[in-house]
ROVEXMAR-642678 format. One record per residue (C-alpha): residue in one letter; x, y, z. Coordinates in steps of 0.1 Angstrom, whole numbers, plus 5000, padded with zeros to 4 digits. Last residue first. Layout:
BEGIN
 type   c1   c2   c3
    A    X    Y    Z
...
//
This chain:
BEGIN
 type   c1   c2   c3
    X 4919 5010 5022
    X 4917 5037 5052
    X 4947 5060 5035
    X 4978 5065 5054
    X 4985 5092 5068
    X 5025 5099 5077
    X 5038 5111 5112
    X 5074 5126 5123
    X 5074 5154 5101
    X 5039 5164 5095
    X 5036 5162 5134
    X 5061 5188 5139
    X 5077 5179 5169
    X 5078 5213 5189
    X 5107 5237 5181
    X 5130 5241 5211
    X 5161 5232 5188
    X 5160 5249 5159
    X 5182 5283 5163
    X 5200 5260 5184
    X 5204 5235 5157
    X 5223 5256 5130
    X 5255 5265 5154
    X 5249 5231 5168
    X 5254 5205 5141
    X 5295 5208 5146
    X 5289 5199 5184
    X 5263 5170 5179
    X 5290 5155 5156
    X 5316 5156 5180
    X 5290 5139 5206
    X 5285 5110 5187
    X 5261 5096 5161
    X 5242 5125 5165
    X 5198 5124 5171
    X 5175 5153 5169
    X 5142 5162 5181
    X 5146 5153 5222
    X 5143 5192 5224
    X 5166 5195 5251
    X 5187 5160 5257
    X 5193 5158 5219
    X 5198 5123 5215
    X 5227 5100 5210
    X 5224 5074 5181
    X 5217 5041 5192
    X 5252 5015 5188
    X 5256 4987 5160
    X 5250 5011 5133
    X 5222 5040 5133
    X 5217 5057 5105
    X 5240 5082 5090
    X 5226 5115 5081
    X 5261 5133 5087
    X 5258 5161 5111
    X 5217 5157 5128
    X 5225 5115 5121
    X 5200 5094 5111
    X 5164 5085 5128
    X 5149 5047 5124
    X 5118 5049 5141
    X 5105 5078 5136
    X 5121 5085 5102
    X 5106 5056 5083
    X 5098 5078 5055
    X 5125 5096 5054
    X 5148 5064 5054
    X 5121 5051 5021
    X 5126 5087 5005
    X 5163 5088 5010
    X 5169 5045 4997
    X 5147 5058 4961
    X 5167 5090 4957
    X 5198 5068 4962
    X 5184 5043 4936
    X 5179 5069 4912
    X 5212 5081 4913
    X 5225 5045 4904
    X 5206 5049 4873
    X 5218 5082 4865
    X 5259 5074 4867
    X 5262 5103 4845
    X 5238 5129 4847
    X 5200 5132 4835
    X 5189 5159 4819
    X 5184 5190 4840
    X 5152 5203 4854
    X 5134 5239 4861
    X 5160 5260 4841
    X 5180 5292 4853
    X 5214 5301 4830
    X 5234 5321 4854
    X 5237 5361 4843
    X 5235 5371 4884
    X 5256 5342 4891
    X 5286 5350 4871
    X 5315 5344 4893
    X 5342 5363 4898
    X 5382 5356 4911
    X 5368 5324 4928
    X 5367 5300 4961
    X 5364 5329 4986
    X 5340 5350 4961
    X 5319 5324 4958
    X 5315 5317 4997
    X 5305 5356 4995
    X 5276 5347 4971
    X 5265 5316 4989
    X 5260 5343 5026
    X 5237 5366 4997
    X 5221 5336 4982
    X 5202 5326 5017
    X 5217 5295 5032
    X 5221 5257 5028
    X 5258 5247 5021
    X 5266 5207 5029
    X 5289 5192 5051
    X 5275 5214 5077
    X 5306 5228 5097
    X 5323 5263 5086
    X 5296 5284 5103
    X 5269 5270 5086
    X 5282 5252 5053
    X 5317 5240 5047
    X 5329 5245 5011
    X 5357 5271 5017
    X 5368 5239 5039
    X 5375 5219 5008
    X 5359 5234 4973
    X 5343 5200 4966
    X 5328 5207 4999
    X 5301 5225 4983
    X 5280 5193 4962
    X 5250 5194 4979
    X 5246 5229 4975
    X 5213 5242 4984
    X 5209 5278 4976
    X 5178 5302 4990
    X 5164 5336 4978
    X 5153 5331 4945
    X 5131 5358 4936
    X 5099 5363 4959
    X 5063 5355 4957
    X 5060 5325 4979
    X 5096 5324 4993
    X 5123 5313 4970
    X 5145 5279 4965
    X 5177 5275 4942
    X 5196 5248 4935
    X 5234 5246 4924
    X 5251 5243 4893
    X 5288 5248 4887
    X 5308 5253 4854
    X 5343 5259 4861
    X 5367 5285 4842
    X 5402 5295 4842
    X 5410 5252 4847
    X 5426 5227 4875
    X 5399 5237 4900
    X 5385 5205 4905
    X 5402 5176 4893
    X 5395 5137 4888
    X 5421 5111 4878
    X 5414 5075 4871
    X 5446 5056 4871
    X 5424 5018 4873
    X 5448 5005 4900
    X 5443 5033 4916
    X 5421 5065 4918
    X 5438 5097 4915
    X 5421 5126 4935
    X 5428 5163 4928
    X 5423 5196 4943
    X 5437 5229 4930
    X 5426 5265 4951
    X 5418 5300 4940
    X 5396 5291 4912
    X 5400 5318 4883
    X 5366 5321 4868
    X 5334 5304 4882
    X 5306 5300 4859
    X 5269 5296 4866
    X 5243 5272 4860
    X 5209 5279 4888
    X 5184 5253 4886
    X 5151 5263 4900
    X 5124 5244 4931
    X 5090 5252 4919
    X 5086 5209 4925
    X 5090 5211 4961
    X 5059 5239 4968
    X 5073 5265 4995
    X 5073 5269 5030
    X 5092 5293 5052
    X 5116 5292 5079
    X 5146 5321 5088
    X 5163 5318 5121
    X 5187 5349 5132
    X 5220 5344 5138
    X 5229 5371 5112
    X 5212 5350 5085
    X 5203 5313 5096
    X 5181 5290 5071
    X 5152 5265 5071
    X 5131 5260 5039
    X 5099 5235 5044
    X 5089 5220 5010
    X 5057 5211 4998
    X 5045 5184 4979
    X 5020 5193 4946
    X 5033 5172 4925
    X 5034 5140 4944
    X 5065 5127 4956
    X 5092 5107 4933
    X 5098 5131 4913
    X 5112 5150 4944
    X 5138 5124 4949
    X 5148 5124 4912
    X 5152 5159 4912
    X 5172 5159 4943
    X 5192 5135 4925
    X 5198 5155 4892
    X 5213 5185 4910
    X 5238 5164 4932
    X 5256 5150 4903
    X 5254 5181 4882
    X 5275 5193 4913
    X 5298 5168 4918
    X 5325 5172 4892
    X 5348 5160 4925
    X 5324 5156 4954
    X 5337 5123 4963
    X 5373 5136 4965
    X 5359 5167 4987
    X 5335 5147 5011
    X 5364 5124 5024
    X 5391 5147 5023
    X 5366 5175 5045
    X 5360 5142 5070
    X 5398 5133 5071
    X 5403 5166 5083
    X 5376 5169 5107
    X 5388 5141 5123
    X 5425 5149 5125
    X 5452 5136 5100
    X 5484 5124 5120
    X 5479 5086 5113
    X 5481 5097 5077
    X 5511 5111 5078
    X 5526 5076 5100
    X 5512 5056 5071
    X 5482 5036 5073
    X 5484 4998 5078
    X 5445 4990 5077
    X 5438 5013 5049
    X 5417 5047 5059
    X 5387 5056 5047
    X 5368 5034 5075
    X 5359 5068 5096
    X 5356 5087 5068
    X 5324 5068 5057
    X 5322 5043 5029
    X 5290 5022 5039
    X 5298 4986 5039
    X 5277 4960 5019
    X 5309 4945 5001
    X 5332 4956 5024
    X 5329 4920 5047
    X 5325 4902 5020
    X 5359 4916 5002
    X 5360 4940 4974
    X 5371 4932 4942
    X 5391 4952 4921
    X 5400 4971 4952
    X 5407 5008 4950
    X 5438 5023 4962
    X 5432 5064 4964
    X 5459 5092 4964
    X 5442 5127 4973
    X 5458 5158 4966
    X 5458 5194 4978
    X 5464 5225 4962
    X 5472 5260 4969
    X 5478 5279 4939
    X 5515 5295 4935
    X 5523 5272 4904
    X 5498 5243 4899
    X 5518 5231 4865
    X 5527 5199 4884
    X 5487 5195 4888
    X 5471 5208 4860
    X 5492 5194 4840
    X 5489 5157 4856
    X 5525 5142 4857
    X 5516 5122 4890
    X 5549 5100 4904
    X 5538 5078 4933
    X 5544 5069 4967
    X 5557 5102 4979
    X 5532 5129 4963
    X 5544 5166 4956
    X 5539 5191 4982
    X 5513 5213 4992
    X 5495 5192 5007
    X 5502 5157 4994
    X 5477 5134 5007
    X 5482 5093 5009
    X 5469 5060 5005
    X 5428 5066 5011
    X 5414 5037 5009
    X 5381 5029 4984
    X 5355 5011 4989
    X 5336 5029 4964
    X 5355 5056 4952
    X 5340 5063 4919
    X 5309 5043 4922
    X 5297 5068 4955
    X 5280 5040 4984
    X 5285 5059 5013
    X 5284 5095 4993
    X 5253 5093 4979
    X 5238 5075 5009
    X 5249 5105 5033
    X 5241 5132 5008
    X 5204 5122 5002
    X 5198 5116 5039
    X 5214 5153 5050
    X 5199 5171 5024
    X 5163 5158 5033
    X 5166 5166 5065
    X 5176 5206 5056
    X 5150 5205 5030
    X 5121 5193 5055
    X 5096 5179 5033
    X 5061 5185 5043
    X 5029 5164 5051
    X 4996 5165 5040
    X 4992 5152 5005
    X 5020 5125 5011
    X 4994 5095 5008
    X 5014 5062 5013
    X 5017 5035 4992
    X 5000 5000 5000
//
């Protein structure tokens, strides 16, 4: 029996967080990948690169990712979720063994990001293809510290193509044994697409970036912690300008849908695993930081508004700076209930 969505409400911030975490856990590119080294800003030690865009860096700062990828996985990887946490190899080198948390979580997100945004675009479009037409959308944003909430119809969502000129930062990630190589940054002018959302009778006044932390830490969302960017266009503007010379967002092409990118089927499962997770969201909550589900242990819950769950207390900390303005809200009951119909 399928369920009647009339009267509930998508929460774009939730939804963000499920559709990145299984995008990312189970991305073709890197799947079960290990990361074998990072050279930053220095040239790599276990193998020779003679990438253009890489040796011909000059005064950029870049960073690079070295990646062994197993022909054939194992059993136990097989089903596995990629996460930073198992990125590493099982011998890791002693620079490795120095890489903090948060940095391993930004090299996670930024190799799997690479030529990410097209990615990113399509899948929320699948998702919300996969509601009814008329599904709403609930908008949540911080400007100035101050909470901004409004609802909006899902499918009036816009595409937003732009070009970024002059990146001020290199990053690349070389895939082995099959010596794939992926680069953001490494040319005078990127394409980028991100989504925008507006009020009932405004412009666009909202970007969702699924694909930000392809820029590294210039990429981090609220505060410099989300692993995504959701915030009002004037706050994305001023990331722009951090990553790029100039941008040309105010002559962007705008479009209501894309067609389909690469690697579309296996987008469509994704959008298929986020709307079955959302809907089973009261009993099986994810992560406030990383939408992960729970694994092995309960997730930790918000001891004030009992509304949001962390898979540990590092990740309840990064979530903060966009909870708090969140956190005594009431359980909306189109977010934690579904009707069903009576036949």
């Amino acid at each position: 029996m399928d369920h009647n969505y009339a009267d509930t409400v998508l929460d774009l911030h939730d939804i963000a967080l499920l559709l990145n975490y299984e995008r990312a856990s189970t991305e073709p590119r890197f799947r079960h990948a290990k990361l074998r080294e990072v050279a930053s800003p220095g040239d790599f030690k276990t193998v020779r690169l003679l990438t253009p865009a890489w040796t011909e860096a000059g005064a950029i700062p870049r960073v690079g990712f070295i990646f062994d990828k197993p022909l054939k996985p194992t059993r136990a990887e097989k089903d596995e979720p990629d996460l930073p946490t198992n990125m590493l190899p099982a011998s890791p080198s002693a620079d490795l063994r120095k890489l903090t948390p948060k940095e391993l979580e930004t090299y996670f997100w930024q190799a799997r990001n690479h030529d990410g945004c097209y990615r990113t675009v399509t899948l929320l479009q699948h998702f919300i293809d996969l509601f009814p037409e008329f599904t709403r959308v609930r908008v949540r944003t911080v400007e100035n510290n101050t909470p901004r909430s409004y609802t909006t119809l899902a499918n009036e969502r816009l595409i937003v193509e732009m070009k970024l000129a002059n990146p001020r930062s290199l990053s690349m990630s070389c895939v082995l044994p099959v010596n794939t190589t992926y680069i953001t940054g490494g040319e005078p002018t990127m394409d980028h697409a991100v989504l925008g959302f507006s009020a009932p009778g405004s412009d666009i006044d909202t970007i969702l970036d699924l694909s930000s932390l392809q820029f590294g830490d210039v990429g981090r969302g609220h505060k410099g912690r989300s692993l995504f960017v959701l915030e009002p266009v004037s706050q994305y503007l001023d990331r722009l300008n951090k990553y790029a010379e100039r941008h040309n967002y105010y002559q962007a092409k705008i479009s209501i849908r894309i067609n389909d990118a690469l690697d579309n089927e296996w987008l469509k499962e994704v959008a298929l695993r986020t709307k079955l997770r959302w809907h089973n969201r009261v009993t099986d909550p994810w992560c406030g930081h990383c939408g992960a589900p729970s694994r092995g242990e309960p997730l930790k819950r918000c001891s004030k508004c009992q509304n949001a769950y962390y898979c540990n207390g590092d990740h309840q900390h990064a979530a903060w700076t966009f909870h708090k303005h969140f956190c005594n809200e009431p359980k909306a009951k189109n977010r934690l209930s579904l009707k069903t119909p009576s036949s």
